[in-house]
Rosetta silent file (secondary structure, phi, psi, omega in degrees, C-alpha in Angstrom):
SEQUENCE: XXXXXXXXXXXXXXXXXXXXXXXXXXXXXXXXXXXXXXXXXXXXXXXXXXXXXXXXXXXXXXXXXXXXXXXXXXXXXXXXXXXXXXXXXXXXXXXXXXXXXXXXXXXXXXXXXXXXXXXXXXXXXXXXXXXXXXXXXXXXXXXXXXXXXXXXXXXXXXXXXXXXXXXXXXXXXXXXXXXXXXXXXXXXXXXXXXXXXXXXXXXXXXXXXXXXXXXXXX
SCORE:     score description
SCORE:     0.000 S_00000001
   1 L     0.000  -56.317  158.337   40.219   23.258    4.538 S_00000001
   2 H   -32.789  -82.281  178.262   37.454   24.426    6.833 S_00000001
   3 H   -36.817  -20.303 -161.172   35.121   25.502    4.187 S_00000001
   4 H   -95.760  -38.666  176.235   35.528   22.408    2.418 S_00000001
   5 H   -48.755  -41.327 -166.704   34.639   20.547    5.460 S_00000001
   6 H   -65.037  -51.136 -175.124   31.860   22.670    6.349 S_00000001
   7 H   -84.200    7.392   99.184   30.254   22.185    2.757 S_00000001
   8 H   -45.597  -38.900  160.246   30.594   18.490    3.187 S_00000001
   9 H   -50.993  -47.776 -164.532   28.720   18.383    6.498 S_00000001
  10 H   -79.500  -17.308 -174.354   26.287   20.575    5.057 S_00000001
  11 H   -90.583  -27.931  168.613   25.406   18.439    1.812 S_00000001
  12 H   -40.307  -40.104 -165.547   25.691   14.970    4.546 S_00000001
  13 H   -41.119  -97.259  179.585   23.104   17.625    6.106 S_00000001
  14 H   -26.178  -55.700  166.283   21.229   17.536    3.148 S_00000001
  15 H   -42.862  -46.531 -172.631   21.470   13.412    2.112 S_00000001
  16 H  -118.799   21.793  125.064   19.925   12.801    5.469 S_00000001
  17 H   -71.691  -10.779  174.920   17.144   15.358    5.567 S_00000001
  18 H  -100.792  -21.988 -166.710   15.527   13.765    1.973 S_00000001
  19 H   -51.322  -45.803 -171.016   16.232   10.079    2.888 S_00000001
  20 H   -39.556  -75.329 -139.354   12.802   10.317    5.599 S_00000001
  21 H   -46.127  -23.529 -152.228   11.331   11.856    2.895 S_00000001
  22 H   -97.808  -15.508  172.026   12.468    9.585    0.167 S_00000001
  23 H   -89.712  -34.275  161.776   11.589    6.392    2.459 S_00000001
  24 H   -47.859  -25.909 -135.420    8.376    7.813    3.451 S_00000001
  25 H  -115.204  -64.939 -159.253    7.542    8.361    0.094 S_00000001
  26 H   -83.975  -23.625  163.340    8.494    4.717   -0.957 S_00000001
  27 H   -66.914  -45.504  172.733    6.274    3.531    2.035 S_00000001
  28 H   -34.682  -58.015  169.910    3.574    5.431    0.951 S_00000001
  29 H   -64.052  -28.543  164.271    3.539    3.800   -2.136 S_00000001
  30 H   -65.944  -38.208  149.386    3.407    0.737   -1.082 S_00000001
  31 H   -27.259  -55.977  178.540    0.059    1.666    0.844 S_00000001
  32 H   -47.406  -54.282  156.124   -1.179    3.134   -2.044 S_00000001
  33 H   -10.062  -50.276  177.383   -0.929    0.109   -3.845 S_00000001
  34 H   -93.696  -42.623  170.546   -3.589   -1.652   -1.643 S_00000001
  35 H   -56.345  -39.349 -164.766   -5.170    0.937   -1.322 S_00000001
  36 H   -90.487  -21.360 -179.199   -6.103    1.635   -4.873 S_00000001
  37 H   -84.574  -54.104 -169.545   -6.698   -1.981   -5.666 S_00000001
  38 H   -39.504  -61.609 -143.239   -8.750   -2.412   -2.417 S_00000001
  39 H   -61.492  -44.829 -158.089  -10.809    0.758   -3.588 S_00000001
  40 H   -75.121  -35.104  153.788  -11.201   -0.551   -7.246 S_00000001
  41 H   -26.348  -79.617 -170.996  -12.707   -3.813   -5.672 S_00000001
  42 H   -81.187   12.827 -169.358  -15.366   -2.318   -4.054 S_00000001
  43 H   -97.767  -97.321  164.866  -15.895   -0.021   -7.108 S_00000001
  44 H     3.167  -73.883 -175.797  -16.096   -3.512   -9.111 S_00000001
  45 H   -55.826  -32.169  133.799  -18.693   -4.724   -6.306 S_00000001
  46 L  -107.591   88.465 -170.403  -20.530   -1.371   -6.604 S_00000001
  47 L   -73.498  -15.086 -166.581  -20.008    0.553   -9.352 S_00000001
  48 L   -55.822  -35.590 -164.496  -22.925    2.639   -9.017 S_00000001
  49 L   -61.327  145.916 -131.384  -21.184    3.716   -5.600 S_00000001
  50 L  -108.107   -8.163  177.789  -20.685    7.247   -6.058 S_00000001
  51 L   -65.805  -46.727 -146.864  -17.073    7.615   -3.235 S_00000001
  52 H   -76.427  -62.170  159.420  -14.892    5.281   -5.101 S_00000001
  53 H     3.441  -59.039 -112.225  -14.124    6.619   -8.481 S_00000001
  54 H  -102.077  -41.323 -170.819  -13.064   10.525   -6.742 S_00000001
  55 H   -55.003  -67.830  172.128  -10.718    7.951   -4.168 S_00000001
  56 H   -21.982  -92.260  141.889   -8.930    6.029   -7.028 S_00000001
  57 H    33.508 -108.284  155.952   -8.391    9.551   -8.576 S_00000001
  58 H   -32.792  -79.371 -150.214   -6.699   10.990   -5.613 S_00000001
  59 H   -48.582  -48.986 -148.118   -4.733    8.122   -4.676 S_00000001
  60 H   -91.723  -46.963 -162.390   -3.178    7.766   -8.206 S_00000001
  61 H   -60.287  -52.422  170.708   -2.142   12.205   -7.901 S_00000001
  62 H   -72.918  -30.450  165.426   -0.250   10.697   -4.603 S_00000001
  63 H   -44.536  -42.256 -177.349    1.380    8.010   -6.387 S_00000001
  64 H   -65.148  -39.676  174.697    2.589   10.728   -8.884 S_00000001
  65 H   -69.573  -57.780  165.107    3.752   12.611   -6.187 S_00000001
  66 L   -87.049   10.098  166.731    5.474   10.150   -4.276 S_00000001
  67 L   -94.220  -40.196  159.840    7.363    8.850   -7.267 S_00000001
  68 H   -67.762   -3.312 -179.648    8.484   12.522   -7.896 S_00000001
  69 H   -86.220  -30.552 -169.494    9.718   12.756   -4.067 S_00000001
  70 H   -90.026  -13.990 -165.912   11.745    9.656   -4.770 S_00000001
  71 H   -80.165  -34.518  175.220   13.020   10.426   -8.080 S_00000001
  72 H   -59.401  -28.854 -177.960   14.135   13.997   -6.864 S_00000001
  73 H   -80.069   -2.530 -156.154   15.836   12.496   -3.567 S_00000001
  74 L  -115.841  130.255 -179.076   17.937    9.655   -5.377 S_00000001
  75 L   -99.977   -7.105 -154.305   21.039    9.934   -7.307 S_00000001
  76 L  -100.022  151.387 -165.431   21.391    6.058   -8.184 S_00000001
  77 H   -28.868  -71.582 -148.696   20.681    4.181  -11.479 S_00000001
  78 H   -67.396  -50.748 -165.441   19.180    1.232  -10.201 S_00000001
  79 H   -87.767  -32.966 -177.333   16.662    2.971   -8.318 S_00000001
  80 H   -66.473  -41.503 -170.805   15.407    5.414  -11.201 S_00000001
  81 H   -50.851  -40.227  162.933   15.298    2.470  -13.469 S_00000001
  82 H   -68.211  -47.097 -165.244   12.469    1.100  -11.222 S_00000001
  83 H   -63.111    5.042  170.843   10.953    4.084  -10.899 S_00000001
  84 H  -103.707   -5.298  152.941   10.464    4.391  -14.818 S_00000001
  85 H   -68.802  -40.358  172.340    8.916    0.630  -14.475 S_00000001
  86 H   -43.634  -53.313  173.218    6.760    2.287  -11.751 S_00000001
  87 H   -41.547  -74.011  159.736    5.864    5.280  -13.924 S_00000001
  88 H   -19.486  -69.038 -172.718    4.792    2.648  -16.997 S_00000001
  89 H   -60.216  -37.454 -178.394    2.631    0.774  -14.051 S_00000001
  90 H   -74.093  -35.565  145.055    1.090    3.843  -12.853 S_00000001
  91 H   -38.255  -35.089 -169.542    0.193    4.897  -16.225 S_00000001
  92 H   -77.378  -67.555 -162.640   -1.082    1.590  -17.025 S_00000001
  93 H   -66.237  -11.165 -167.966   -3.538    2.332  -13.859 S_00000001
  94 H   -88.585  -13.661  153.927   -4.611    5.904  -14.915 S_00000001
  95 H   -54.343  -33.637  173.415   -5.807    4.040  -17.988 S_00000001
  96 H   -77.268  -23.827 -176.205   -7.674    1.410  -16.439 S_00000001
  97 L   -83.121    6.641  169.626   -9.431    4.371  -14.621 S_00000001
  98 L   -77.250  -46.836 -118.871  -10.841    5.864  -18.378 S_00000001
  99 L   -82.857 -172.358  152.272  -11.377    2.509  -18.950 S_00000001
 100 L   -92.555  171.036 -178.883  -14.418    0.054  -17.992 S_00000001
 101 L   -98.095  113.524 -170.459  -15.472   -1.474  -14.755 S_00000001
 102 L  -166.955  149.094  176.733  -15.010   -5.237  -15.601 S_00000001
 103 H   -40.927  -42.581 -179.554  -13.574   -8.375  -14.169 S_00000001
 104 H   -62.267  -36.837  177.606  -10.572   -8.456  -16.381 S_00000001
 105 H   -93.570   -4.954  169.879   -9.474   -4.745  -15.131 S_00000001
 106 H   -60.040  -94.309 -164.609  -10.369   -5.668  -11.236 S_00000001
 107 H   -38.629  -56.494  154.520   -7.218   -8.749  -11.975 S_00000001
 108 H     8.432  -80.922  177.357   -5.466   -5.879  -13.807 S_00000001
 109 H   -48.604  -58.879 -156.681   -5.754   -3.892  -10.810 S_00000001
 110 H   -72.854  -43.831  168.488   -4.598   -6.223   -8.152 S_00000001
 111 H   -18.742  -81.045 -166.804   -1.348   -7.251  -11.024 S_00000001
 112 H   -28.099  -50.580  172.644   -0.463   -3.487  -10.891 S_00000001
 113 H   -82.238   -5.439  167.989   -0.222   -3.410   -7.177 S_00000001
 114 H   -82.956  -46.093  149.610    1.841   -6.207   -6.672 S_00000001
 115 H   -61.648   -4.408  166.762    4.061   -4.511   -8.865 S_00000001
 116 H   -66.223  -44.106 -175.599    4.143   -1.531   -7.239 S_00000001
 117 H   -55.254  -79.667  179.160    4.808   -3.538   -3.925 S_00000001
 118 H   -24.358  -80.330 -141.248    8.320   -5.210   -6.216 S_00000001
 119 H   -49.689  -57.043 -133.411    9.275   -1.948   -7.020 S_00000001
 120 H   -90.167  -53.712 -170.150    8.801   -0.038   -4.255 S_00000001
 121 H   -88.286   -1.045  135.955   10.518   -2.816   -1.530 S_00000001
 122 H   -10.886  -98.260 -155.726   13.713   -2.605   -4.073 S_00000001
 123 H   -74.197   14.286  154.679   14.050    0.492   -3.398 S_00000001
 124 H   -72.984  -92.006 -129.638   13.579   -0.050    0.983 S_00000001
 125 L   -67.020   -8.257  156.659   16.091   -2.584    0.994 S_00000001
 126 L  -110.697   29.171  164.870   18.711   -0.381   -0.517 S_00000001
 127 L  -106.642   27.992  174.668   17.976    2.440    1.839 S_00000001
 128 L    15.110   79.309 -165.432   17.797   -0.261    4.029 S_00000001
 129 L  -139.713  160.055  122.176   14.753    1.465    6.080 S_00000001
 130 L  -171.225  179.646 -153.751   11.576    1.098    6.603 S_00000001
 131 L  -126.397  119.051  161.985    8.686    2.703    8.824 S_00000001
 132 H   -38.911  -69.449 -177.607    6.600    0.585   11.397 S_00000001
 133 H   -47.440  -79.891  159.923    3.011    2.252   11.367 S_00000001
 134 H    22.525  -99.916 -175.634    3.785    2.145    7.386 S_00000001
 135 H   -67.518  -16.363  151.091    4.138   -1.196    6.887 S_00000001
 136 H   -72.678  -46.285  157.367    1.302   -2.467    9.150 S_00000001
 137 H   -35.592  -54.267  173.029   -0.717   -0.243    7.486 S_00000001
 138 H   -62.597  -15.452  160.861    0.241   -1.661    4.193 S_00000001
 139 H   -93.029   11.021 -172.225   -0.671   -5.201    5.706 S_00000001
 140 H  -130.070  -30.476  172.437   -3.396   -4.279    6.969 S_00000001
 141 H   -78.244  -52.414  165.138   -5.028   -2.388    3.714 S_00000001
 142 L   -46.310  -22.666  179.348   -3.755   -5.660    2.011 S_00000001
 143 L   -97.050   -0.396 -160.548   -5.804   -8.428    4.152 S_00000001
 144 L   -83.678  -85.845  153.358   -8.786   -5.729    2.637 S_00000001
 145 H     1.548  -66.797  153.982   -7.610   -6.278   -0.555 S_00000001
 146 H   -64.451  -46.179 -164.882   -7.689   -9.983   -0.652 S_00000001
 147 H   -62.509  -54.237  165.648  -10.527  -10.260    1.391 S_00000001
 148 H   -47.635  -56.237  158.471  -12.367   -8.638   -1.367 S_00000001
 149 H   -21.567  -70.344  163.196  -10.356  -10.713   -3.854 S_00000001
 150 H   -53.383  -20.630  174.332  -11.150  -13.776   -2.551 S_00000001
 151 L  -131.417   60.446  103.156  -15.127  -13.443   -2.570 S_00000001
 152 L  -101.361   13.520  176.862  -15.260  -11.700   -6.063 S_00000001
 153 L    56.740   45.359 -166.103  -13.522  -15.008   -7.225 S_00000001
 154 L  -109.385  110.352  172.065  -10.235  -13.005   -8.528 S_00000001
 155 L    38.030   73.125 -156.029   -7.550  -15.715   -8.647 S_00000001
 156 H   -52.948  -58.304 -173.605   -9.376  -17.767   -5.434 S_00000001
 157 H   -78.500  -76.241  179.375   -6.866  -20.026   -4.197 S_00000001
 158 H   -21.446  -44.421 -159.188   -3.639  -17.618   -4.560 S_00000001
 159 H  -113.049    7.665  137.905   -5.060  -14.869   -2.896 S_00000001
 160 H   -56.053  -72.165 -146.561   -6.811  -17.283    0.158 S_00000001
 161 H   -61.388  -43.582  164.902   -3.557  -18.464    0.938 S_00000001
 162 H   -16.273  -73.331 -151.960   -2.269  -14.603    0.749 S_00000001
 163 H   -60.554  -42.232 -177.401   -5.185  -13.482    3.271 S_00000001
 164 H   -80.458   -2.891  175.583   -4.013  -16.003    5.549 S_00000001
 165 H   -78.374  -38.840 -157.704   -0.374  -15.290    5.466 S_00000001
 166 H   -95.164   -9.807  166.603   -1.381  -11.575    6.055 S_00000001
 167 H   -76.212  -23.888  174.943   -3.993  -12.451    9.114 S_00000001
 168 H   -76.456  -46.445 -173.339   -0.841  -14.178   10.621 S_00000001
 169 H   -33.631  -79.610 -162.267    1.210  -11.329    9.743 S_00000001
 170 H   -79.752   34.750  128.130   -0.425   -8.528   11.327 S_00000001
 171 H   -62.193  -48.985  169.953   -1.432  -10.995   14.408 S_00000001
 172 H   -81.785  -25.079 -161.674    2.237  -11.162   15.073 S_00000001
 173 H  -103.775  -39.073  168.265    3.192   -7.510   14.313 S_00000001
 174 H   -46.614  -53.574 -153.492   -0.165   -6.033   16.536 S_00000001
 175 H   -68.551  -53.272 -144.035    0.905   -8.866   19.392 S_00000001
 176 H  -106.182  -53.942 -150.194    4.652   -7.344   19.540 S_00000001
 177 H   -61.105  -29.479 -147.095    3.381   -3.401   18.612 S_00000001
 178 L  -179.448   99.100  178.187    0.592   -2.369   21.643 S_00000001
 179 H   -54.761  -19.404 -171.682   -1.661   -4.585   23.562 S_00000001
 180 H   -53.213  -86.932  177.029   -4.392   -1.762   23.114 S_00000001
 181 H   -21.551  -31.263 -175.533   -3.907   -2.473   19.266 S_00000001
 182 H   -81.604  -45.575 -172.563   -3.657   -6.289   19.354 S_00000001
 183 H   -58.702  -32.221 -172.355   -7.196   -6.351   21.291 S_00000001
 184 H   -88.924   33.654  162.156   -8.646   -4.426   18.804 S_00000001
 185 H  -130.691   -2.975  161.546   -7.633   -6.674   16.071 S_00000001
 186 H   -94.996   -6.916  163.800   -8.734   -9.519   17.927 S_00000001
 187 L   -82.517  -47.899 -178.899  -12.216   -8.049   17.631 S_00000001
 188 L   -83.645   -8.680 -129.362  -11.983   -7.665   14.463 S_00000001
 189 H   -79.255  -60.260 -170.141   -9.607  -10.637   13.180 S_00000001
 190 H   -67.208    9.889  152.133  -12.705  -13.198   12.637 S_00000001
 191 H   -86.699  -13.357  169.218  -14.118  -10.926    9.883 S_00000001
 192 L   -95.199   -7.517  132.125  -11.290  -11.747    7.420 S_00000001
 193 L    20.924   94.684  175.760  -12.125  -14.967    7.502 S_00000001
 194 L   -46.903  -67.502  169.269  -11.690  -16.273    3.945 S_00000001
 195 L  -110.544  109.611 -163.045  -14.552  -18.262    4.421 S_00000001
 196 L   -98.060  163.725  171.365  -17.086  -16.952    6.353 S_00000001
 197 L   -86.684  -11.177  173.155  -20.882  -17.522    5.554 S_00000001
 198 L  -118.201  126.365 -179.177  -21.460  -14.038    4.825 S_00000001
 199 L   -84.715   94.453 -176.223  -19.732  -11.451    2.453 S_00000001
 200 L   -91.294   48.900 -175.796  -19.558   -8.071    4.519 S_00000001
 201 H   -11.281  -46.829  172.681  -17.825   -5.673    2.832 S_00000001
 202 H   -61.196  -29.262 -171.230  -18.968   -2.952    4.709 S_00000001
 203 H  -104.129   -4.661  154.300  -18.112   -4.269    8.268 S_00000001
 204 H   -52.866  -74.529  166.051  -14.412   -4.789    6.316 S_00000001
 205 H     9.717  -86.316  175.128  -14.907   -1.151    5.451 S_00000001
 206 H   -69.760  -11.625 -172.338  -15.032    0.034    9.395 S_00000001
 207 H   -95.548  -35.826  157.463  -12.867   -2.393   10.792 S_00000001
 208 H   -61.565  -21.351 -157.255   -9.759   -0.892    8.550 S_00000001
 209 H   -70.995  -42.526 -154.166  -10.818    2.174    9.149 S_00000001
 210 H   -72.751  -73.964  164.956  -10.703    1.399   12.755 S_00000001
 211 H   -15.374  -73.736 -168.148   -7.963   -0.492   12.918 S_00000001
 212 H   -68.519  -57.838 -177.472   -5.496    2.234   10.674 S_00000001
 213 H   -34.279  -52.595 -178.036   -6.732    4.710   13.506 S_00000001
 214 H   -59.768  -41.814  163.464   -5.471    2.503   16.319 S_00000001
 215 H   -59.925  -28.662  170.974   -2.326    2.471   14.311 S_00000001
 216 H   -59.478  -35.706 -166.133   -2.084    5.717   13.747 S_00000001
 217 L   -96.035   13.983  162.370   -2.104    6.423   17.616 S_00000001
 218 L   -55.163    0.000    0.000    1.348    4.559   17.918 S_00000001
């Protein structure tokens, strides 16, 4: 009777050493998501630019990665059946990166990651988790995202009203996380501006940069 207890404790052991991993993993992706769209944006705005390409690339190896963290930690149907819709989308994107740089695979792009996002907050709500820093990150790579969206004329009006649900968003989630954090997003806030008179990618660029640091330091 002991042993059998003992080798139930130890595989509970085991179930709740992979869940971090398997919700980290499922956070991740949802970063990536924005990330990889964001990236393919400013690839789209400059293709010439010679950083984006190498990022995409990468990004899509951790996608690969964190879909194999999740598939290995999970015994349930429901969740591999998204993750073989996931697989399909992430295939779909290592295609668009052979592919050309053109308006049609920019809207592509930003499809893909909204489906990543479905998938991916499935499978949160049933390990009914999720990770703070995470998910402001992912809302915060996501007002990028848009921002870029929105002044390359990629679905205009949908993804305006997005950027402002996600400028309230992380306005409320900074204001409750860290006052340090909130001030420095009130420096930066009035550059996501849908419409602003000037399109500054660049000063987008450092102010995520900045911004995911300050977060980082949580």
């Amino acid at each position: 009777m002991k042993r059998v207890v003992a080798f139930f404790l130890f595989f509970l052991s085991l179930h709740l050493q992979a869940q971090p991993a398997t919700v980290q993993a499922a956070e991740d992706i949802k970063y990536i998501s924005q990330k990889m769209a964001n990236d393919y944006l400013f690839l789209y705005y400059k293709p010439d630019h010679f950083a984006y390409l190498p990022r995409l690339q990468k990004s899509l190896q951790q996608l690969e990665n964190d879909l194999r963290i999740i598939a290995k930690d999970t015994q349930s149907e429901d969740v591999h059946a998204i993750l073989d819709y996931l697989s399909y989308t992430k295939d779909e994107i290592a295609d668009l990166l052979q592919s050309d740089i053109s308006q049609k695979n920019a809207q592509q792009m930003l499809d893909d990651s909204d489906t990543l996002v479905e998938g991916v907050d499935n499978i949160l709500a049933t390990l009914q988790h999720t990770i703070f820093k995470y998910e402001l990150k992912y809302d915060i790579m996501k007002m990028s995202k848009l921002y870029m969206a929105v002044h390359l004329k990629l679905e205009e009006t949908d993804n305006t009203k997005a950027l402002y649900d996600t400028i309230h968003t992380v306005e409320t989630k900074t204001r409750k996380a860290d006052p340090g954090l909130h001030m420095n997003w009130q420096t930066y806030k009035r550059l996501f501006n849908p419409t602003p008179l000037y399109f500054i990618p660049h000063l987008i660029s450092i102010a995520v940069e900045d911004l995911e640091e300050s977060v980082d330091k949580l």
